[in-house]
N, C-alpha and C positions, 0 to 999 in steps of 0.2 A: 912216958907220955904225960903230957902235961894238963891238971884239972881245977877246977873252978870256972867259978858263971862266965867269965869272961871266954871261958873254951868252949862251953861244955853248946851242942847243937842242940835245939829245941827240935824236939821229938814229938811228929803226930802219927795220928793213928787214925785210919781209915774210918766214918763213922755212917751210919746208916742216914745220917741225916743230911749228909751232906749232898748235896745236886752236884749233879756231872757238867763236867766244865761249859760244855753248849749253854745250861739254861746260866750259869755262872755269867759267861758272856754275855746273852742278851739282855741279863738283868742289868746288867750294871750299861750297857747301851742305851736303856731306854727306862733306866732308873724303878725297875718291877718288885725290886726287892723291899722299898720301902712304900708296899701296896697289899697291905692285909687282904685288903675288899676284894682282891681279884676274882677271889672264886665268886662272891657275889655280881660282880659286871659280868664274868661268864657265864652266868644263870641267868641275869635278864638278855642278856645277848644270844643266847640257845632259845630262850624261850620266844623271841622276837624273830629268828632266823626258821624259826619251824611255822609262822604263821607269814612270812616271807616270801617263803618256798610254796605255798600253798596258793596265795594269792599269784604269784608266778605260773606255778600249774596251772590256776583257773582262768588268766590272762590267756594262756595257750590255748588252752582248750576252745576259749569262744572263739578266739581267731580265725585257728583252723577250723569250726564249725563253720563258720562268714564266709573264708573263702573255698571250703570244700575240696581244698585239695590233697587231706592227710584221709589217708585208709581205714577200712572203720578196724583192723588191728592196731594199728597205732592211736584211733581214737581211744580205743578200751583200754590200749596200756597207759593214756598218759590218766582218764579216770580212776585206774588202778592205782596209781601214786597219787594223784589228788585224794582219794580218799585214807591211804594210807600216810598223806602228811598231814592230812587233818584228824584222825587218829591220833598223828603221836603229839599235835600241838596241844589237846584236850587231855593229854593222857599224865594221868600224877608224876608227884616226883619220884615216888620207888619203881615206877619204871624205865628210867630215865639210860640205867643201864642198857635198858632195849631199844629205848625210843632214839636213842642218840645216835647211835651207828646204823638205826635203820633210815635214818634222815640221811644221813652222808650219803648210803649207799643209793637210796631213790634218786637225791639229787644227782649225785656223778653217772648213775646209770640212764636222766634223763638226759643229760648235759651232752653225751656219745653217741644217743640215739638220733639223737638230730642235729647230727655233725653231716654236712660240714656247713650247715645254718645255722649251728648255735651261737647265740648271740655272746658277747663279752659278759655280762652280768652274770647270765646263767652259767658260766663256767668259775666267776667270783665267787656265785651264792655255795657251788657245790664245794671248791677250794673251800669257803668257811667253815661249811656245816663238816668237811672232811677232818679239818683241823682240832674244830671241838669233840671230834669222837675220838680222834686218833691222841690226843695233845690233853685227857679231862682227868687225869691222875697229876697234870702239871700246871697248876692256873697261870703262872707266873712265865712261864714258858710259852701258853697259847695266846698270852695277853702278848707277848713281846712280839711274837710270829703274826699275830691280824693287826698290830701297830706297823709292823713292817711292809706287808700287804697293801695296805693305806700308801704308802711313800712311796713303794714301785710303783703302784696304779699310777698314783699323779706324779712322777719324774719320769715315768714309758709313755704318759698320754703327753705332757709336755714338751718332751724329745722329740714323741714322731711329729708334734704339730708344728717345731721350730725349722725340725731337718724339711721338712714338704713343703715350708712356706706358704701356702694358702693362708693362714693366721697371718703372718704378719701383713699381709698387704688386704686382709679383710676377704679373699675371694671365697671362703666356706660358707659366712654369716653370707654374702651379699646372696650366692647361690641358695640356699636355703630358704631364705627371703623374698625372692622373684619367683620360687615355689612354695609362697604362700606357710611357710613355716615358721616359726620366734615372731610370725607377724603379732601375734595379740599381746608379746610381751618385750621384744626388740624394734619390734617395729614402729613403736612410739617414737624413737632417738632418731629416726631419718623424717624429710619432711613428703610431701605427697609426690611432689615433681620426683624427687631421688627412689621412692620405691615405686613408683611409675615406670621410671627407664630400667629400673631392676626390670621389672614383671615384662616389661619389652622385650629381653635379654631370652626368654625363654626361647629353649632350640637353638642358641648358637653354642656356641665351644667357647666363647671369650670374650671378655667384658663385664666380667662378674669381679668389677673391683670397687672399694666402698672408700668414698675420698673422705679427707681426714675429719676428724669429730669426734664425737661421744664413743660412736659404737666403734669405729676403729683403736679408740684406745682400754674399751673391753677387749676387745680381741686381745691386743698387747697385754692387757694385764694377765689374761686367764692363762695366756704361753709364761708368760714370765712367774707367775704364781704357783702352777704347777712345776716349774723348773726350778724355785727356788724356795719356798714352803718347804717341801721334803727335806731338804736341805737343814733348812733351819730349825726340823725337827729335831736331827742329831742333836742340836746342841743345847743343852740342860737351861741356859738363860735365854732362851729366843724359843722353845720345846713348845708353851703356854700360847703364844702369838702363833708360832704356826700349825697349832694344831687346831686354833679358835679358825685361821685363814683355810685350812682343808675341809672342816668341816660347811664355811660357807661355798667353798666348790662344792660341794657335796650339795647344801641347799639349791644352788643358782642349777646344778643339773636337773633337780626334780622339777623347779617349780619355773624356770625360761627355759629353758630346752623338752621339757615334758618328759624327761627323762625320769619316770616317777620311779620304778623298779630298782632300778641301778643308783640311782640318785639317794633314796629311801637306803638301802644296804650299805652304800659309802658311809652315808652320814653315821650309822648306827655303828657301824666299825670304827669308824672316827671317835666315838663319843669315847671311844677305851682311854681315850690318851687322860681323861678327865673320872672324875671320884664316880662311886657305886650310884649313887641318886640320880647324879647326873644322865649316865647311861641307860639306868630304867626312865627319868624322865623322856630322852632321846625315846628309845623305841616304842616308848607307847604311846609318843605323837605320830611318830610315823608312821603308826598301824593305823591313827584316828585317820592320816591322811590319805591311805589306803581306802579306807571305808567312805572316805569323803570323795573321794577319785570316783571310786566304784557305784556311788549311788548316783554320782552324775552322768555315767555311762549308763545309767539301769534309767533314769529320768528322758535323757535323749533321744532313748533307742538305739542306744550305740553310733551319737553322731557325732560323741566330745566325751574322751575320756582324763 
């Protein structure tokens, strides 16, 4: 048998430290491995996502008080979890062991109960908060898995808006429009005659097409940006530009579309793709926008939230 270095096989040995080839994988997909901070982004992103869930509970709650059609057993339970996520947002960090899987669990147990009306965010928020309880012994693994999250959300919303074609030929925005919707923030880009004939449009089935201009080349961009962003996340020199581009889908949902809930948790998810500061920066605007939301709904009387 023949020996020396030029033979001899390098020999390893199984080590306690080593990650199991899954997180091996995503790390080096989404480059997690050379990210100390993680556990620190999963700290302000838990601590962001329990006061999220909360403001979500308390969204519902008034709603269904407004329109009076939840039973007052399901009013009590969803108060039950409202104040059991406001519990664990206040609650230190050595409880954090309890407070964490008790969030997952409120959330996905809210998210089922008002099936089959739960809305897409609420089933996001719960996937999140399910992830950091399940995924909090691996920061580097739940950082690569809510980066992932992020790119199907906008490559599945971008797909189905290409296959339905309503985006490309504007018929979403125009409809939405003629019902008095994006009007204080889209509705600048058309002039009076064009969301005139919109608002005309009401009650029929067809006619709702926006001829070409500003706002039809939003439409085009947000299809193509969501199809093609994610994309360009994969790849380690393009990663920084489309994770800057996800994150302002992430803005333009909360703040044109009013999309404040979903909008507000995109972005906060998003900010993973960027350093520890950044990420507590991210969610603790988003809370202020939250509170800023909410005092205008409290100012109104609930005419403009």
């Amino acid at each position: 048998m023949r020996e020396g270095p030029r033979y001899r096989r390098r020999v390893t040995t199984p080590s306690s430290e080593t990650p199991p080839w899954i997180v091996r994988g995503w790390r080096r997909a989404l480059d997690t491995d050379a990210e100390p901070d993680a556990r620190e982004k999963l700290a302000s992103l838990d601590r962001f996502v329990r006061w999220h869930l909360g403001a979500h509970a308390v969204a519902s709650l008034v709603f269904a008080l407004r329109e009076e059609v939840a039973r007052p057993l399901a009013l009590g339970a969803r108060g039950i979890g409202l104040a059991v996520l406001v519990l664990a947002a206040v609650a230190p960090r050595r409880a954090d062991s309890i407070a964490i899987p008790t969030v997952a669990l409120v959330a996905l147990a809210s998210a089922l109960a008002s099936w089959p009306t739960t809305s897409n965010h609420a089933f996001y928020g719960a996937f999140v908060a399910l992830a950091l309880a399940v995924l909090r012994s691996e920061p580097a693994l739940a950082t690569a898995y809510l980066r992932a999250t992020v790119l199907l959300v906008a490559f599945g919303a971008g797909l189905q808006k290409a296959l339905h074609g309503t985006w490309w030929r504007g018929s979403f925005l125009a409809w939405e429009l003629a019902h008095d919707r994006f009007v204080r923030t889209l509705g600048r880009l058309l002039s009076e005659s064009e969301l005139a004939r919109l608002r005309s449009l009401r009650g029929a089935r067809e006619g709702f097409v926006l001829s070409f201009g500003p706002l039809l080349g939003i439409a085009w961009a947000v299809v193509i940006g969501e199809l093609v962003l994610p994309l360009m996340a994969l790849v380690r020199r393009t990663r920084s530009f489309a994770a800057i581009g996800l994150f302002g889908l992430g803005l333009g949902f909360e703040l044109v579309a009013d999309e404040v809930l979903f909008g507000g948790l995109f972005a906060a998810v998003t900010s993973l793709f960027f350093g520890a500061n950044v990420v507590r920066a991210i969610t603790r605007a988003v809370l202020l926008i939250y509170v800023a939301r909410a005092a205008i709904f409290v100012a109104t009387g609930g005419l403009a939230w």
